[in-house]
C-alpha positions as CSV (number, residue, x, y, z in Angstrom):
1,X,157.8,62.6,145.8
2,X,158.5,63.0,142.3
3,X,158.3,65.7,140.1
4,X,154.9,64.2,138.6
5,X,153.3,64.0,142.0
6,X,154.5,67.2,143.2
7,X,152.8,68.7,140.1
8,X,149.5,66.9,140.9
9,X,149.6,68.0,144.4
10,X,150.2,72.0,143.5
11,X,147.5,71.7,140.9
12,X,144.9,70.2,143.6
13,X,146.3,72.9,146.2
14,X,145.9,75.1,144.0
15,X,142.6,74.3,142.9
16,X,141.2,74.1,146.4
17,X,142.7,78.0,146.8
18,X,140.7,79.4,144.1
19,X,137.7,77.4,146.1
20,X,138.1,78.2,149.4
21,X,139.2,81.8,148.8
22,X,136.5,82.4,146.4
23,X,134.0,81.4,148.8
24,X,134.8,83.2,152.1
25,X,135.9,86.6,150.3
26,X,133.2,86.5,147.6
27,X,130.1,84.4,148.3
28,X,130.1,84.6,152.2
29,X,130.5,88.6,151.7
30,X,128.2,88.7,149.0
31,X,125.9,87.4,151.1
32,X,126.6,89.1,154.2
33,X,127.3,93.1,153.2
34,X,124.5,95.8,152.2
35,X,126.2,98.4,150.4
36,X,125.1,101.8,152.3
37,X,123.3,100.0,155.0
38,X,125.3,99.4,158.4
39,X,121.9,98.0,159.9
40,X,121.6,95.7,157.2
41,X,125.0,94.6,157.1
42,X,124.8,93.9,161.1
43,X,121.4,92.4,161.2
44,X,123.1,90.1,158.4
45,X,126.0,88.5,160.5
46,X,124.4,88.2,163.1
47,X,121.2,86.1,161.5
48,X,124.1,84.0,159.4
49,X,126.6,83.6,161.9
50,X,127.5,79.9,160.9
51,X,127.8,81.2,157.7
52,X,130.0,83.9,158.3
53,X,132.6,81.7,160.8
54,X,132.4,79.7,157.6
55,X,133.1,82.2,155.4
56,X,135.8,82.7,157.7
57,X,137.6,79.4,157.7
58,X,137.4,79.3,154.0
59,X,139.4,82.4,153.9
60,X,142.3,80.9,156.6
61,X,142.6,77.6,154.5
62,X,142.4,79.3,151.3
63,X,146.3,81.1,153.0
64,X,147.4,77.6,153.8
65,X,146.2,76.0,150.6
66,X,148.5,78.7,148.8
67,X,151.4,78.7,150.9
68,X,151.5,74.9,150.0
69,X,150.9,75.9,146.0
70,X,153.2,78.4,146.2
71,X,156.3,76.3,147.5
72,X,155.3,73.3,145.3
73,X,155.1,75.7,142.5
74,X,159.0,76.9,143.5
75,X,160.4,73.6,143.7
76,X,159.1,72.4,140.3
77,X,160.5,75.6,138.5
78,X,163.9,76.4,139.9
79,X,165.2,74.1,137.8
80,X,164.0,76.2,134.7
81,X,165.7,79.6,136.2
82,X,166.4,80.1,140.0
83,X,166.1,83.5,140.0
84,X,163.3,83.8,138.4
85,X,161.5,81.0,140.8
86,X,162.9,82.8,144.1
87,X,161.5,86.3,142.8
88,X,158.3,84.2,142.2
89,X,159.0,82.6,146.0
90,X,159.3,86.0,147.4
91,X,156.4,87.6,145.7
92,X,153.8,84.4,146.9
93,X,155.3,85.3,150.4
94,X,154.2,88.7,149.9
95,X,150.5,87.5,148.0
96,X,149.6,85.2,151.3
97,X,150.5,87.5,154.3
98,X,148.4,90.0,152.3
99,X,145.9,87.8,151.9
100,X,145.8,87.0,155.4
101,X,146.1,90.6,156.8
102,X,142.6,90.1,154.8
103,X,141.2,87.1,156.9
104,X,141.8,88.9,160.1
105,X,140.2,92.0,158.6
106,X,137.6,89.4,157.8
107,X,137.2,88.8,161.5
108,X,137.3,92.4,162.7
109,X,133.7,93.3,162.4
110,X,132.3,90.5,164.6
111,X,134.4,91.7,167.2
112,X,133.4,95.1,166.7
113,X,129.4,94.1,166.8
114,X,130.1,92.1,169.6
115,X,131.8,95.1,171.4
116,X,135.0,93.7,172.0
117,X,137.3,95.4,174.4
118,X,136.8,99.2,174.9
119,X,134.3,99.4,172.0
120,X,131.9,98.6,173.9
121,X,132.1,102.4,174.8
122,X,130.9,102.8,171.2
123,X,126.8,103.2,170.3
124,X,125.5,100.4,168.6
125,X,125.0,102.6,165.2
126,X,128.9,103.5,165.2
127,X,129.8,99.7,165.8
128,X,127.8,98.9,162.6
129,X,129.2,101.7,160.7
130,X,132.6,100.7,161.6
131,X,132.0,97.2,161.0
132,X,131.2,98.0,157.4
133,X,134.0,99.7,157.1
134,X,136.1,97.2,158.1
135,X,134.5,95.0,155.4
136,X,135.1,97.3,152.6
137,X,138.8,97.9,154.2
138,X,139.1,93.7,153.7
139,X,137.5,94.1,150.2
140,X,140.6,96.8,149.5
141,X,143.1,94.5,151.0
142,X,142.1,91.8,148.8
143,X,142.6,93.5,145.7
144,X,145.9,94.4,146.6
145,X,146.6,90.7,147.4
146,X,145.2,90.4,143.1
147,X,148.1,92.6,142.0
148,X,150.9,90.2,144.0
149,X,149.0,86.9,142.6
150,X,148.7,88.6,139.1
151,X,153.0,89.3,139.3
152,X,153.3,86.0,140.4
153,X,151.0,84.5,137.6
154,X,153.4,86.5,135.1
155,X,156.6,85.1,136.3
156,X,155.4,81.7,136.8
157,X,153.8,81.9,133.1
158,X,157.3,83.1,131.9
159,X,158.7,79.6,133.8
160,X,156.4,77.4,131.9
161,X,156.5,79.5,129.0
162,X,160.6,78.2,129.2
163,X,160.2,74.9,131.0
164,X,159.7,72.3,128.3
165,X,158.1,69.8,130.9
166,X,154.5,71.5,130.5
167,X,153.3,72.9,127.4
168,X,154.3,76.4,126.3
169,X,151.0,77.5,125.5
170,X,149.3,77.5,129.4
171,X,152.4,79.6,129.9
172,X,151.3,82.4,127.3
173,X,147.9,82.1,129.1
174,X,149.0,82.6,132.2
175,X,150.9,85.2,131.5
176,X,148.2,87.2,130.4
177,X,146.2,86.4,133.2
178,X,148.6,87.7,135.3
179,X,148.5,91.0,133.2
180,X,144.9,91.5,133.6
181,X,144.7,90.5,137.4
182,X,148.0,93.3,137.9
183,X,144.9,95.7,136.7
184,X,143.6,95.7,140.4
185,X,147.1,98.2,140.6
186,X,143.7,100.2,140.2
187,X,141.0,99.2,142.0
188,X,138.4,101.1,140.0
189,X,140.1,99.7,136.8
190,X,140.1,96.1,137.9
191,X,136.2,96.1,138.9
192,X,135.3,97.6,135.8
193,X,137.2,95.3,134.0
194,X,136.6,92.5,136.3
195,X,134.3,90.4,133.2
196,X,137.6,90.6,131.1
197,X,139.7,89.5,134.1
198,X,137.9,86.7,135.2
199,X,137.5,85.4,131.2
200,X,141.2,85.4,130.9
201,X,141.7,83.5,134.1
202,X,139.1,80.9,133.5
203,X,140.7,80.5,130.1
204,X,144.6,79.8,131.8
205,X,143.8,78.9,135.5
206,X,141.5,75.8,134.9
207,X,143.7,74.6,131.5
208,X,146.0,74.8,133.9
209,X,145.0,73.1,137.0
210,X,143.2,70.3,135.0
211,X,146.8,69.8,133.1
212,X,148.5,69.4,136.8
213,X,145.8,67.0,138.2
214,X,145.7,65.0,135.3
215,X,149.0,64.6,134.0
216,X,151.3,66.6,135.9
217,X,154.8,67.3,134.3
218,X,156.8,65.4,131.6
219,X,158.8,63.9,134.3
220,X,162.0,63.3,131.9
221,X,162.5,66.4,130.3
222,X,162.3,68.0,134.0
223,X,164.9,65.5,135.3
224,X,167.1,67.1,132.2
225,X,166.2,70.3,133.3
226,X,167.1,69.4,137.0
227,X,170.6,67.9,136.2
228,X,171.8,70.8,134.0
229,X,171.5,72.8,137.0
């Protein structure tokens, strides 16, 4: 595949992450948790049950979709800096196992309403209270999966930033994207700030995608950057 196609394809990955994960971590939840009401919470998964396995699945292919972005993502850009693109490599590694420590914390509280294994020792009230739990425990874990996508937004802004086959300014942008999603270091920070977060990542993620479907890379000036490696 060239380098052209291989840039369309991470920009459509990487598109269909934002969707997927969006939807199964935000919406689904959205839709599904009470805050301060176990009951609630319970009655709710177990009245939307499609939509929760949904919910679900969006969260598993929303891993896959960014495994696939990520490695695209390396193979364009080591020819800009290697080191840079394998600390970038490494730190996606890191991003998508956290995010799918997530997904199966995702999956916990069905099994815990559903009295799964010994839990079924538990009273109904404490299998609803620990099922909220455990979706606030996948809300935490998801924010420390923002911190790993914000570093790797920073290094792979720095790579474009240097790369001469896309322009410069998407990787300024991205760069401070990656800044403001590195805020969730706090959690409390990042959700009060979230407006300002997600401004700065509209304003670099979907320049940036649109740039990769559409015309992917200058496919000569990255086969000079390739051959001067």
């Amino acid at each position: 595949m060239s380098a052209r196609g291989k840039a369309r394809l991470a920009g459509a990955a990487e598109f269909l992450e934002g969707l997927t994960s969006a939807y199964g971590q935000v919406i689904v939840t959205g839709k599904l948790v009470v805050e301060g009401s176990a009951a609630a919470t319970a009655a709710n998964l177990v009245a939307n049950e499609k939509l929760y396995w949904l919910g679900l699945a969006s969260c598993l292919f929303g891993v896959i979709f960014h495994i696939l972005w990520g490695a695209l993502f390396y193979d364009l850009f080591r020819v800009v800096n290697r080191s840079l693109a394998r600390l970038a490599a490494f730190v996606v590694i890191v991003a998508c196992s956290v995010q799918a420590v997530a997904a199966v914390l995702y999956l916990a509280p069905w099994l815990v309403l559903n009295g799964a294994g010994s839990l079924g020792a538990f009273s109904v009230e404490q299998r609803q209270s620990l099922a909220l739990w455990l979706f606030r425990w996948n809300d935490y874990t998801f924010e420390i999966y923002l911190v790993f996508f914000g570093f790797w937004c920073l290094l792979i802004g720095i790579l474009i930033f240097r790369s001469t086959f896309l322009p410069w300014i998407l990787g300024v942008l991205l760069t401070i994207d990656g800044l403001a999603w590195m805020l969730y270091v706090s959690p409390p920070l990042g959700r009060q700030l979230f407006t300002y977060i997600a401004i700065a990542s509209a304003l670099s993620e979907i320049p940036l995608q649109l740039w990769l479907l559409l015309f992917g890379v200058n496919e000569q000036r990255w086969r000079e950057k390739a051959a001067a490696v």
